[in-house]
C-alpha positions in Angstrom: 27.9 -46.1 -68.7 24.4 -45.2 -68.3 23.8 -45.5 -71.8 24.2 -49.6 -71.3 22.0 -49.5 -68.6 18.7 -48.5 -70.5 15.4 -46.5 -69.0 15.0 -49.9 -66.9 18.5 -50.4 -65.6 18.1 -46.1 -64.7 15.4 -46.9 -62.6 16.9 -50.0 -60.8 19.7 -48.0 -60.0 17.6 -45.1 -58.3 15.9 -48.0 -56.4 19.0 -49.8 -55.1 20.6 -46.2 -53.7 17.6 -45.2 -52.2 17.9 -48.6 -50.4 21.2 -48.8 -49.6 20.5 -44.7 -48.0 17.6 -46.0 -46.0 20.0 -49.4 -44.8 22.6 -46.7 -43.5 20.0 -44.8 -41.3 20.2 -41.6 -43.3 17.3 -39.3 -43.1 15.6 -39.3 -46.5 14.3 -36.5 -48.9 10.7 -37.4 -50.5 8.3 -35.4 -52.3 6.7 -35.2 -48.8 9.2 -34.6 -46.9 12.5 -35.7 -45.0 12.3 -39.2 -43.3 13.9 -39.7 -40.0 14.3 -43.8 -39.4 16.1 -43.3 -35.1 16.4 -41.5 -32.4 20.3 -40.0 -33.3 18.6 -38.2 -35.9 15.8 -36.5 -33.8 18.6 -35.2 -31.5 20.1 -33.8 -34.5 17.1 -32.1 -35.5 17.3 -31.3 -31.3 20.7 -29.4 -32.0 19.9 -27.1 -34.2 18.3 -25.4 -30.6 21.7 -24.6 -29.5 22.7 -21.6 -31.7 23.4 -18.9 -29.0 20.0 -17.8 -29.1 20.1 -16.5 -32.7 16.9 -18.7 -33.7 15.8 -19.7 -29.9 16.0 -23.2 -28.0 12.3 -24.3 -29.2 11.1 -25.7 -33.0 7.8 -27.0 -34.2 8.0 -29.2 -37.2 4.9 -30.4 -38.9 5.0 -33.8 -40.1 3.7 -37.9 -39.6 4.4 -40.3 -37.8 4.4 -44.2 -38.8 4.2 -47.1 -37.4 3.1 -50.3 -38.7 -0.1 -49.1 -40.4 -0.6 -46.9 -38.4 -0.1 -43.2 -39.8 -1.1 -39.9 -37.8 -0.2 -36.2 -38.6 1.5 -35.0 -35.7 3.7 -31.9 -34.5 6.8 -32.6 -33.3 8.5 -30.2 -30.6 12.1 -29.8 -30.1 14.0 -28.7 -27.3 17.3 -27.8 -26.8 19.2 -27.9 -23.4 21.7 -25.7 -21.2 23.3 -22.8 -23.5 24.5 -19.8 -21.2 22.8 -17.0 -23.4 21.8 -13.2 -22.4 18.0 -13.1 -21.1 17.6 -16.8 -22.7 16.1 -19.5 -20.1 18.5 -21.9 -20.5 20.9 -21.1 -17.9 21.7 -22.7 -14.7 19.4 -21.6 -12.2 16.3 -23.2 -15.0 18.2 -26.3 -14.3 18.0 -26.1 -10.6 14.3 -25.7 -10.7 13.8 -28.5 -13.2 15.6 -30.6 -11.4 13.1 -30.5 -8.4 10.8 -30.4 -10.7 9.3 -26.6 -9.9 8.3 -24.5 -12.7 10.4 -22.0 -14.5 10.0 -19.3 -17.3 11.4 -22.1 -20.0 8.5 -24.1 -19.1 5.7 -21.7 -19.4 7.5 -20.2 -22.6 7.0 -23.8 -24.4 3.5 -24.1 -23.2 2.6 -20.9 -24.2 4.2 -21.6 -27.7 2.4 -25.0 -28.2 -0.8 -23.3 -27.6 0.1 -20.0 -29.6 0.7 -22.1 -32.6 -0.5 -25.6 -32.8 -4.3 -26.2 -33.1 -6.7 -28.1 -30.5 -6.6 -31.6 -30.6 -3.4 -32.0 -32.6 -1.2 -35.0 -31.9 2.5 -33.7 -30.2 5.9 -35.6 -29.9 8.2 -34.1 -27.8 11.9 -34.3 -28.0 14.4 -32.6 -25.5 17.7 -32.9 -24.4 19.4 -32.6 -21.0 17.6 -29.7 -19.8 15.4 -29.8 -22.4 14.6 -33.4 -21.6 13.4 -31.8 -18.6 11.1 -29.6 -19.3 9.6 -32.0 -22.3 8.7 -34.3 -19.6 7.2 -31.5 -18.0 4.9 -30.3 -20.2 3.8 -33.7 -20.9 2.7 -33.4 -17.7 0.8 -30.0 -17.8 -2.5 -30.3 -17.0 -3.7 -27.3 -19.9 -1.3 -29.1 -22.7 -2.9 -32.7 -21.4 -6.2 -31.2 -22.3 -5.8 -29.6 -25.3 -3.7 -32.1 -27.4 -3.0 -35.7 -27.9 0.8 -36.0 -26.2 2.0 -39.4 -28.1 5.7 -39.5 -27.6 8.1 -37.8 -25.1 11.8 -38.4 -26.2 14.5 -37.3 -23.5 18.3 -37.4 -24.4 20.9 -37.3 -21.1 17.8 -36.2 -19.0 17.0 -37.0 -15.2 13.4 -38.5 -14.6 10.5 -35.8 -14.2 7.4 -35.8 -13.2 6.5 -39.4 -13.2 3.1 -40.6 -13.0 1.1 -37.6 -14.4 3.3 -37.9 -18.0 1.0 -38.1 -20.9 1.8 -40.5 -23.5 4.8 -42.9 -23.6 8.0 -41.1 -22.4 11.4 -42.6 -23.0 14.7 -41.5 -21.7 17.8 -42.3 -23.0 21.5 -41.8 -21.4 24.7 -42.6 -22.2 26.5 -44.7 -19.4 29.2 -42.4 -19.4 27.0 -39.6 -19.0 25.8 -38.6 -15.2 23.0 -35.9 -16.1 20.0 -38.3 -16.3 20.7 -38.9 -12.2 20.6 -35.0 -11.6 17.2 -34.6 -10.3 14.9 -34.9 -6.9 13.5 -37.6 -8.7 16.3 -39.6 -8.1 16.4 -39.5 -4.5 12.1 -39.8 -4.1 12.1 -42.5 -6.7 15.9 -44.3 -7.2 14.2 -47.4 -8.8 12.3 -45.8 -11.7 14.9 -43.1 -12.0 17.3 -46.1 -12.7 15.1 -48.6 -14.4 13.7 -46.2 -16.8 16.9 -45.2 -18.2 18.0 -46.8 -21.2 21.9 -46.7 -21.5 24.1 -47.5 -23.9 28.1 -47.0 -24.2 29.2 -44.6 -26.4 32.6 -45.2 -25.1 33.3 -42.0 -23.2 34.7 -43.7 -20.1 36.3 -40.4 -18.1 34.8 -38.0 -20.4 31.1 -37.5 -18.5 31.2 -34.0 -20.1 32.0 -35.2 -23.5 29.5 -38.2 -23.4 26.8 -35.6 -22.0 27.1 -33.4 -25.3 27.9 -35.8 -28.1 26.5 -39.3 -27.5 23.4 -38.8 -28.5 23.5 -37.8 -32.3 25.7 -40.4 -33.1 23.7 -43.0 -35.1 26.6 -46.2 -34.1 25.3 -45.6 -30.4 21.6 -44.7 -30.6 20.6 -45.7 -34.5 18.6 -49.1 -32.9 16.2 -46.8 -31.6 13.5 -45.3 -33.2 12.0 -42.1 -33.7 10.0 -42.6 -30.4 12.9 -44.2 -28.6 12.2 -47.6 -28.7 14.7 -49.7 -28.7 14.6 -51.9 -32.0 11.4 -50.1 -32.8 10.3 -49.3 -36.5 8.5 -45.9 -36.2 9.3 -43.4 -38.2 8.7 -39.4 -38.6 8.1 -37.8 -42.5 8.7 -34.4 -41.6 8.2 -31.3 -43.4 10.8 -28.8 -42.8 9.4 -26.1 -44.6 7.4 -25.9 -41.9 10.2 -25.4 -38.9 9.9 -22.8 -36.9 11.8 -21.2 -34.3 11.0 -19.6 -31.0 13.2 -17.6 -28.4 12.4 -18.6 -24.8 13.1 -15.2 -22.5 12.5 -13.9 -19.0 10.7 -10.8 -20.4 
């Protein structure tokens, strides 16, 4: 079949599935590395924190981000959520801090890590969920990190509003309107309206199942594909990321 199809009708065919790919939302393989087109496949990448403390709840992944013409190198920073693991941060008593907003050993383990291993001056994107939402907005917010380093993006999936006002960079929550976790904070008592109006829901059709909604909504590209890698809701920005580059770090109370 090829055969009728010639060295031109090859390449036409390459072009038209690498097309059809991009359509569909799929992240990409190129020679420089793996494009991301939406925010579902962020939280995929934001996943890959939850694995029982084998790797560790926190990633750096060197890549670019586009948008329009514009084109900067930036880090991006993943964080996973609540995962009840032996001498790992991300147990229940982190979340009761976060959620009034105090600081906990999860938070000062991902600033130390940002400024252990990315360079002065580089440009961030942060990407958490639930609890990991949390303390993304957090360190957005952190005063040393703020100085150091351009924060561009904060993305948090199924995460209560933090530290409002003194965020660097544009932060966007997303929740699932199913899912009651992005209430679960101070912040929505001191500040109902933002906490409310800053939330941007869709249905990903877990009506009884809060639970459910709270831990699967968001990597599913048929609720959260219109948004972008920044969480902009019929946004075109897009990350090229290199995963070579991924790296892993455990977040302890020691």
């Amino acid at each position: 079949m090829f055969r009728k199809f010639g060295s031109f009708g090859k390449k036409l065919l390459a072009i038209i599935l690498v097309a059809a790919t991009l359509t569909a939302g799929l992240s990409v393989q190129a020679a420089g590395g793996t494009t991301y087109t939406n925010a579902a496949q962020i939280m995929q990448l934001v996943h890959d924190g939850y694995n029982q403390g084998t790797k560790g709840p926190i990633s750096i992944i060197r890549g670019t981000l586009k948008s329009g013409f514009s084109s900067k190198q930036i880090y991006l920073i993943t964080l996973s959520g609540t995962e009840i693991v032996f001498n790992q941060t991300t147990e229940g008593l982190t979340d009761l801090f976060s959620g009034f907003n105090l600081k906990s050993r999860y938070y000062s383990n991902v600033v130390d890590v940002i400024l252990n291993n990315i360079p002065k001056g580089a440009n961030l994107i942060l990407a958490g969920h639930s609890l990991g939402g949390m303390i993304a907005q957090q360190v957005a917010a952190d005063s040393t990190i703020k100085a150091r380093y351009n924060i561009l993006n904060t993305v948090a999936f199924g995460s209560p509003l933090l530290s409002a006002g003194s965020r660097e960079g544009t932060v966007r929550r997303l929740g699932d309107v199913n899912d009651p976790v992005p209430y679960l904070s101070v912040r929505t008592v001191t500040n109902p309206i933002w906490s409310f109006m800053g939330l941007n829901r869709e249905d990903g059709g877990y009506f009884g199942r809060p639970i459910t909604a709270h831990k699967e909504s968001y990597s599913r590209e048929d609720v959260w594909g219109r948004y972008d890698v920044t969480g902009a809701k019929y946004g075109s920005a897009k990350l090229i990321l290199d995963l070579s580059t991924r790296v892993f770090f455990q977040s302890t109370f020691l």
